[in-house]
C-alpha positions, 0 to 999 in steps of 0.5 A: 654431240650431246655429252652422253653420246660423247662418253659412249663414243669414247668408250667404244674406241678404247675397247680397241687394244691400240687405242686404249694404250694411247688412251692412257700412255704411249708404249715406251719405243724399242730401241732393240728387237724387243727391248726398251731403253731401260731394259736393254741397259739392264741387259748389259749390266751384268751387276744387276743379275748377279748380286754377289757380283762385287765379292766375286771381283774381289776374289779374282784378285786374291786368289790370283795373289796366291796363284802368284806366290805358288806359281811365279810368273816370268814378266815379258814386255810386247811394247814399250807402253808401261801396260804392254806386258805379260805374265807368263806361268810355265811347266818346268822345264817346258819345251814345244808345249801349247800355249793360253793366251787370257785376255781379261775382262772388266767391261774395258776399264778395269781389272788386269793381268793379276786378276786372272792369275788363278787360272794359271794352275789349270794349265801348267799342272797339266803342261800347258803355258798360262800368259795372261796379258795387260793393256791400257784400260778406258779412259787411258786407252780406245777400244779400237787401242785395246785391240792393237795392244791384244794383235801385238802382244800375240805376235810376239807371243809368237815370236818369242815362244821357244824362249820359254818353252812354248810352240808358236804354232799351239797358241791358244787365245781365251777371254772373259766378258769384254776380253772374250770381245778382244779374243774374238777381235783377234780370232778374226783378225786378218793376219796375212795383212800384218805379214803374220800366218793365217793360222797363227792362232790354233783355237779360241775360247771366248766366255761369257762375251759380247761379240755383235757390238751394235746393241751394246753401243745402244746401251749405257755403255756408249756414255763411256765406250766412244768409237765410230759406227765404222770401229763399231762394225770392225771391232765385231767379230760376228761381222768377220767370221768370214776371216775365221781360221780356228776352232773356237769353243763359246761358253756363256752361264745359264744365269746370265743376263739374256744380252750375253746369252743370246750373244753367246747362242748366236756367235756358237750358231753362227761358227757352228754354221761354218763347221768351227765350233768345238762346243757351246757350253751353257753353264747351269746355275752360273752368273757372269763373274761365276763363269772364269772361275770354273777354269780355277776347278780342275774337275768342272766341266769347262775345266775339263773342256779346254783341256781337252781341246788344248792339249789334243 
């Protein structure tokens, strides 16, 4: 074939699509519906779609420090590990009053139950009990670990409700980011097995989580979250909600990144399916770490949400 032949073949075979991209590159391979390696990693930092992300962390913890001057808490111990420990914030006063149980998030390895103070006023200026909850966080812990921590300190929430005015049978159990993972954990969760009531959770409020664990260990979080397919598959509460006993309410902000909204989406769809949902709130105009603070404003719309939902 003499050289002007050649060209002319080569150029009629690139005019195919296909072949015209191996031509020059291969498409870089998906690794996740439709995402590639790079862009699924950014759907899982939540940084990268938030740039006020760093100023917002740190607001949690000072104004949860002020909460905690105005609101002291009373700290009860569910273990004997230094971490196995909550803070409880109640009415004055209180008696056989419904009860919030906050797992805070921090993608598993850091923030705790001080961070999540500022969410206590919602509650107890409206006569519920506020208990936010600690537990080892990675490298010092597992998820799996995680998980166990959040189970016992629910059960002895339960336990020991009356003590401090709460009612054992309105335990309502809410999270952030990974602590909504946790609550979600909990909300499918089988109780009877643990000698505890199936109903021993009264409704869940998951914010802004991820509840399918599999794309997220496809991610660039596996370099420091180290679990099993098997603990992979149990620790997803989309896998359980066959054991699903509770009305939960699913809340995810309209600028997150599109991992978190389409889990949020698809874990309402999927309660909604089996007739549990109290609602699906996409938050307009809110990133992730914008989202808990809604809890911190009376008048927003979550705020008025849980409220409702708690105290009815």
């Amino acid at each position: 074939m003499d050289r002007r032949r050649f060209i002319a073949r080569t150029a009629a075979f690139s005019a195919i699509p296909f072949l015209a991209h191996a031509a020059d590159e291969a498409p870089e391979s998906k690794v996740f519906l439709d995402y590639t390696q790079a862009q699924l990693d950014a759907a899982y930092t939540q940084g990268d779609w938030a740039p006020n992300a760093k100023a917002l962390i740190d607001a949690y913890d000072t104004d949860s420090a002020r909460v905690r001057e105005k609101y002291p808490p009373q700290t009860l111990a569910y273990g004997a590990g230094d971490a196995e420990t909550m803070d409880v914030f109640g009415p004055k006063d209180a008696n056989g009053r419904p009860i919030v149980m906050f797992i805070h998030g921090g993608a598993w390895r850091s923030l705790s139950k001080a961070s999540v103070s500022a969410h206590a006023p919602l509650f107890v200026d409206n006569n519920v009990i506020y208990i936010a909850i600690d537990f080892n966080n990675l490298p010092n812990n597992t998820l799996p670990g995680m998980a166990e921590q959040c189970r016992r300190a629910l059960m002895r929430i339960a336990r020991v409700a009356s003590t401090f005015g709460g009612d054992p049978q309105k335990i309502y159990v809410a999270g952030h980011s990974s602590g909504a993972q946790l609550a979600a954990v909990l909300l499918t969760t089988d109780w009877s097995s643990r000698g505890e009531s199936s109903s021993i959770i009264r409704g869940g409020i998951l914010l802004s989580g991820p509840y399918d664990l599999k794309p997220v260990m496809l991610s660039s979080r596996a370099k420091y979250v180290k679990i099993t397919d098997s603990e992979r598959d149990a620790l997803s509460a989309a896998n359980g909600l066959d054991r699903l006993q509770a009305p939960v309410l699913v809340a995810w902000g309209s600028e997150e990144s599109p991992e978190f909204k389409r889990q949020g989406r698809q874990l309402a769809d999927a309660i909604k399916g089996r007739d549990k949902l109290v609602d699906a709130m996409v938050l307009d105009g809110l990133n992730h770490f914008e989202v808990p603070n809604q809890l911190n404003r009376p008048d927003s719309a979550l705020a008025k949400a849980v409220l409702k939902m708690v105290t009815a």
